[in-house]
C-alpha positions in Angstrom: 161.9 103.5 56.3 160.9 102.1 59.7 163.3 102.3 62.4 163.4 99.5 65.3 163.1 100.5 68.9 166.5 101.3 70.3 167.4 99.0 73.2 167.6 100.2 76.8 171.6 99.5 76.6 172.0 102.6 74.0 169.6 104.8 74.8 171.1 108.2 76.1 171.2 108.0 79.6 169.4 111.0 81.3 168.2 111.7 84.4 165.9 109.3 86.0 163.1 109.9 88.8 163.7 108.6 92.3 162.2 105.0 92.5 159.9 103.4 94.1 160.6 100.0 95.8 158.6 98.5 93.5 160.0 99.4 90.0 161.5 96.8 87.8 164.6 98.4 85.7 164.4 98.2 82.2 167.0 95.7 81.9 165.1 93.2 84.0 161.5 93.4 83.0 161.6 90.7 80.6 162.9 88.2 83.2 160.7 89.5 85.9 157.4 89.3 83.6 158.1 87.7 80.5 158.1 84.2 80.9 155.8 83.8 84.3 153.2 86.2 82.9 150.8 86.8 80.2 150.1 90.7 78.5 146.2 90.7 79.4 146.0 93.6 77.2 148.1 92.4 74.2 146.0 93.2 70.5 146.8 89.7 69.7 144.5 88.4 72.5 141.8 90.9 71.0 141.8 93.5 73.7 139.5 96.6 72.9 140.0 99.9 74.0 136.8 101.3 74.6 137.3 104.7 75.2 139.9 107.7 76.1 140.2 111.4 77.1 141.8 112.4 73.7 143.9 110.8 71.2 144.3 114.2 68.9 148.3 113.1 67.9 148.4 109.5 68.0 145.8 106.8 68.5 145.6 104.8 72.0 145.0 101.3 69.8 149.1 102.0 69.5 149.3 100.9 73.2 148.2 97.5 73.2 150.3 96.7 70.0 152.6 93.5 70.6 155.5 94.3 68.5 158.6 96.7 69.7 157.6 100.2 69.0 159.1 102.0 65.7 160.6 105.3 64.9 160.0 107.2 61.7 162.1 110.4 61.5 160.6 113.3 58.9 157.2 111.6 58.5 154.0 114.3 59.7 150.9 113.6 59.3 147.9 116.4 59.5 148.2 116.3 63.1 151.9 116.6 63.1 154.9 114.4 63.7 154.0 110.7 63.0 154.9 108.7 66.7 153.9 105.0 67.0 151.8 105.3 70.8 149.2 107.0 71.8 149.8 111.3 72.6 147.1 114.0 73.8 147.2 117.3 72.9 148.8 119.9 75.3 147.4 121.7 78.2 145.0 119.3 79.2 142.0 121.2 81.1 142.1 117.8 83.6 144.8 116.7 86.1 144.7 113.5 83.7 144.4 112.2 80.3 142.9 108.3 80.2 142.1 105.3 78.5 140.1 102.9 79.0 140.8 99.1 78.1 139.0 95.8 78.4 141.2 92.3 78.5 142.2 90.2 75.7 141.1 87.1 78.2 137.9 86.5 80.0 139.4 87.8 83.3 143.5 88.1 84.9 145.4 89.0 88.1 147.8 91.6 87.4 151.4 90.9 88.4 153.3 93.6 86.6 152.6 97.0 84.7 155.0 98.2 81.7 155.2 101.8 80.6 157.5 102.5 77.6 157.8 106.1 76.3 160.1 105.1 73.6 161.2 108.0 71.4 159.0 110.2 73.2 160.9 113.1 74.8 159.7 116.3 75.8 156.1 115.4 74.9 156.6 112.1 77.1 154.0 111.6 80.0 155.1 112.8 83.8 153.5 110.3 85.4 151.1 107.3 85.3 148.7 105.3 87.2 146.3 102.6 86.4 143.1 101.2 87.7 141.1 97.6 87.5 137.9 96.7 88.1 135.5 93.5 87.9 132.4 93.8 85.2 130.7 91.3 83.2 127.7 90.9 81.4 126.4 92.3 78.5 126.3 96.1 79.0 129.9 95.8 81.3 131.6 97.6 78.5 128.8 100.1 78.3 129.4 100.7 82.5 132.7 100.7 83.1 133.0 103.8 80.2 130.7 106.1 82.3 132.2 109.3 83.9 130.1 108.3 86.8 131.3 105.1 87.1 132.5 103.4 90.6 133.8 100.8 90.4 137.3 101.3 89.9 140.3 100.2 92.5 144.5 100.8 92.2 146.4 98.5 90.5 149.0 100.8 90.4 149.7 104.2 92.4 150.7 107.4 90.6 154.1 106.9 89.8 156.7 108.8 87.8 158.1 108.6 83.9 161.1 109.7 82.2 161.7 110.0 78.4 162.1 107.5 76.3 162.2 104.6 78.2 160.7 101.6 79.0 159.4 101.7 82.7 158.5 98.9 84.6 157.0 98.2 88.3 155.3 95.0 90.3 152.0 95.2 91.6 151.1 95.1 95.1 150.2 91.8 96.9 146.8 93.0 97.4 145.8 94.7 93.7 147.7 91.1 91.9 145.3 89.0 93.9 142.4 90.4 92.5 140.6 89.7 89.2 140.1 92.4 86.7 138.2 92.2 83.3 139.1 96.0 82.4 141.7 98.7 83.1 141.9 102.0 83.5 145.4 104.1 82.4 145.8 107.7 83.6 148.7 109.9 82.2 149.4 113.1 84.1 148.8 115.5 82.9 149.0 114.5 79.0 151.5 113.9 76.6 152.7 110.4 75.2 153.3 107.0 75.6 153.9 104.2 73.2 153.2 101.1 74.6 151.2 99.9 78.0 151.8 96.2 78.9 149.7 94.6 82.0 151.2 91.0 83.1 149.4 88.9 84.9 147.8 85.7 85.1 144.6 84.6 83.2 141.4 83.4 85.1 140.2 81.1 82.4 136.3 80.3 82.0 136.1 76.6 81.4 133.1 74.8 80.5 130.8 73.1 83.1 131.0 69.8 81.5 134.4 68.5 82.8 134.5 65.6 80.1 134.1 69.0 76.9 137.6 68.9 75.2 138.9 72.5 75.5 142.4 73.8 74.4 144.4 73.0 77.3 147.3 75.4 76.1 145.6 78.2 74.6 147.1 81.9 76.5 143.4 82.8 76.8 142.8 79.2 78.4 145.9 80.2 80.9 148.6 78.4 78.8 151.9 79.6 78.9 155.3 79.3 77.3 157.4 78.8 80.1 160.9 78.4 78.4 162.3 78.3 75.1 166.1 77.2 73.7 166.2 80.1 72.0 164.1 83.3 70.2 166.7 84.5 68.1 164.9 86.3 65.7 162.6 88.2 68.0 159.9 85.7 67.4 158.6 85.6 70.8 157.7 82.4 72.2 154.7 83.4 73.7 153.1 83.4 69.8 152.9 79.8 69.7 149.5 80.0 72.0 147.7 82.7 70.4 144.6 82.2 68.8 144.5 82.4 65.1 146.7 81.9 62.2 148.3 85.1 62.2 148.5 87.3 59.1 152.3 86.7 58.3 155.5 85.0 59.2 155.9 87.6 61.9 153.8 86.4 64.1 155.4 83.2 65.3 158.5 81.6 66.8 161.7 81.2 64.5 164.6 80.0 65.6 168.1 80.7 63.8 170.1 78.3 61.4 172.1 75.5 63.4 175.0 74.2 61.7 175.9 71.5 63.4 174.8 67.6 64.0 172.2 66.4 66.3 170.7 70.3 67.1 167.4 70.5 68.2 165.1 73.4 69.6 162.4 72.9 71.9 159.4 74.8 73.6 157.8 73.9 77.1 154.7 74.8 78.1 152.2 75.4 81.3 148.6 74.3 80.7 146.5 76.3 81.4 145.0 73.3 84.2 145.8 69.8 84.1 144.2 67.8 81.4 144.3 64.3 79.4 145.8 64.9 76.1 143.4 64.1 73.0 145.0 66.0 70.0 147.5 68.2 69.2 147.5 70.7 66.5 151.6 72.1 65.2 150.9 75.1 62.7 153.5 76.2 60.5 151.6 78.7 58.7 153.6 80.9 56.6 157.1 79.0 57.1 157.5 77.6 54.0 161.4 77.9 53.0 162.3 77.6 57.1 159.9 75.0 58.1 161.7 72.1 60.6 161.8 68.9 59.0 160.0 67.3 62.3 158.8 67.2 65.3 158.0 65.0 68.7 156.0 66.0 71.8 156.4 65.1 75.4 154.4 65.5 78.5 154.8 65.6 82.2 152.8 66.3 85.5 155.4 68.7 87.6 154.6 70.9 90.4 155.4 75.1 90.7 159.5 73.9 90.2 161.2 75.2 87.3 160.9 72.6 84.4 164.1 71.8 82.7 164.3 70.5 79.1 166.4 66.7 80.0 163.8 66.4 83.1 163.9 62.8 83.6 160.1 62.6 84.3 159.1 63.5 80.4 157.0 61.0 78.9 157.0 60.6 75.2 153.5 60.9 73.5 154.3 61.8 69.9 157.1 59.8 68.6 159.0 62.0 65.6 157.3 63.3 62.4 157.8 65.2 59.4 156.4 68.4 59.3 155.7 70.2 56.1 155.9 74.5 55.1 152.6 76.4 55.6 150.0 73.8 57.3 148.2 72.6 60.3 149.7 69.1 61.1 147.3 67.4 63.5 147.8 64.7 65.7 145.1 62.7 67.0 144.8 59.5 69.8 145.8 56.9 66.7 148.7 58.9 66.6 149.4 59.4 70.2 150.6 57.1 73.3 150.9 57.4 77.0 147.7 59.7 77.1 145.2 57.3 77.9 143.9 58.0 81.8 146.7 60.4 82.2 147.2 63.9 83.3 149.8 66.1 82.4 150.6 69.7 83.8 153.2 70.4 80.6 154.1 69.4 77.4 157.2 70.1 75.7 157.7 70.5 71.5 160.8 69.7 69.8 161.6 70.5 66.8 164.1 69.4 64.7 166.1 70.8 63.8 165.6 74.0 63.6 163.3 76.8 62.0 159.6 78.6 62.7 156.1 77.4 63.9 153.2 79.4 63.8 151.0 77.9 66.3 150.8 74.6 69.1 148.0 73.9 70.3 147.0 70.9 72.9 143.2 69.9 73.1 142.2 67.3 75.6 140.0 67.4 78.7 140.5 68.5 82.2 141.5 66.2 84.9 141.0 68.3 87.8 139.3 71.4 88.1 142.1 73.1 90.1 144.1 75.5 87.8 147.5 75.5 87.4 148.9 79.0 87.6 152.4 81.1 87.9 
């Protein structure tokens, strides 16, 4: 029997480290990060760890997973107790245990690191710190692994950890403005934690020819779900942008039941630069009983300002259609209006009612080559 994370409201309250300045409370790290920033190291954005110190009690692939982490009281496994993150073994020889991690995305600025040492306690890591640095190529992988290798810079300073928790800090002004491809996370002196989260802002790699249609709101493109009416059933929003089809119903955004007349849910999205709409692609892969019955998309060109849903400068560019359960529904310029010539910074999905979508996805071409970022 799997047991969901408990939330940072009922978890025993023990003593907590003194706190740095810059260290988000557990309460507030989903506002600070989650909706201005992407996880550059998320599995679902097919980030690799390349290498570690040790993994003898629990693998360090646990870090990166998306998904709350679980709790499974009497299971062992040869190694002992079954834990969902990654945990050395004790009396590490070294000041640190590491791992070593290379982005999901091409390349991102790191605004915010996430340590959670959920159900960890006593065997929970001391401390933490975490390094970035810049390689590309085809042997930068191969590189950035050596013991020898230089080329490492703070993201963040050693700080403290306490048991099962979820831990949370911004980077400096310095560290967030520069681009890193890999990171580096050191736990002092070994022990556990169960999930590492770096947010931060994608550098996307877009192709020379300006006139190529790319996915304008793809995450690894620099998309981002901005806002949301609702994520009820802990579908986050931030799925919709993801590449692939996923592998379940899990992997998408569901919104709860409405009972009353007129109710909609919507979606608004960054892309990830400014671009002329050409298709658009909404997925409902694996919804098939709780599928909405339709859907219309609007567009706008806004500025850094917070974009609100009834935004009088929304443009209508797919006038209301019926979706179906499990299937791509695409969209293309017979079916669209108010793109021609024009270039939009957002585009906003509403569904109608209610219910789940797997995947949107807006292709088009770029009408500036300045990127729109958080």
């Amino acid at each position: 029997m799997e047991i969901q994370a408990l939330s940072p409201e009922i978890i025993q309250d023990t003593a907590v480290p003194p706190t740095p300045s810059d260290f988000i409370s557990a309460d507030q790290i989903d506002p600070a990060f989650g909706s201005l920033y992407t996880d550059l190291i998320s599995s679902s954005l097919s980030s690799t760890v390349l290498a570690f110190s040790d993994e003898w009690f629990a693998p360090a692939s646990n870090l990166t997973n998306p998904k709350p982490p679980i709790r499974r009281p009497g299971v062992f496994v040869p190694t002992g107790a079954w834990y969902d993150g990654w945990e050395t073994r004790r009396h590490n020889p070294e000041e640190y245990d590491w791992v070593i991690i290379r982005l999901g995305v091409a390349s991102g600025r790191p605004k915010g690191i996430e340590i959670d040492t959920a159900f960890f306690d006593g065997n929970h890591a001391e401390a933490v710190s975490v390094q970035g640095c810049f390689e590309v190529g085809e042997d930068a992988d191969q590189r950035v692994v050596r013991k020898e290798y230089g080329g490492w810079t703070e993201v963040l300073g050693t700080r403290e950890c306490g048991p099962s928790r979820r831990h949370g800090w911004r980077v400096g002004r310095k560290a967030s403005e520069r681009e890193v491809t890999h990171v580096r996370l050191c736990m002092f002196p070994d022990g556990g934690i169960a999930r590492f989260r770096l947010y931060g802002t994608v550098v996307p790699v877009f192709p020379q020819n300006i006139e190529k249609e790319v996915e304008l709101s793809a995450t690894t493109m620099g998309g981002l779900v901005v806002s949301a009416s609702e994520e009820h059933f802990g579908s986050s929003k931030a799925n919709l942008l993801l590449p692939g089809r996923g592998v379940d119903m899990g992997g998408g955004w569901e919104t709860r039941r409405s009972r009353g007349k007129g109710h909609v849910d919507w979606a608004i999205v960054k892309l990830g630069c400014r671009g002329e709409v050409k298709r658009i692609i909404v997925d409902t892969a694996f919804y098939r009983g709780n599928f909405p019955q339709g859907v219309r998309i609007d567009a706008g060109e806004f500025g850094e300002e917070e974009v609100r849903y009834e935004d009088e400068r929304w443009q209508e560019i797919l006038a209301l259609q019926k979706l179906g359960p499990d299937a791509e529904h695409e969209y293309g310029q017979e079916m669209l209006k108010n793109v021609e010539g024009k270039v939009y910074s957002h585009v906003k999905m509403t569904i109608i009612p209610d219910g789940g979508v797997k995947r949107f996805r807006v292709f088009g071409v770029r009408g500036t080559s300045r990127v729109v970022r958080a």
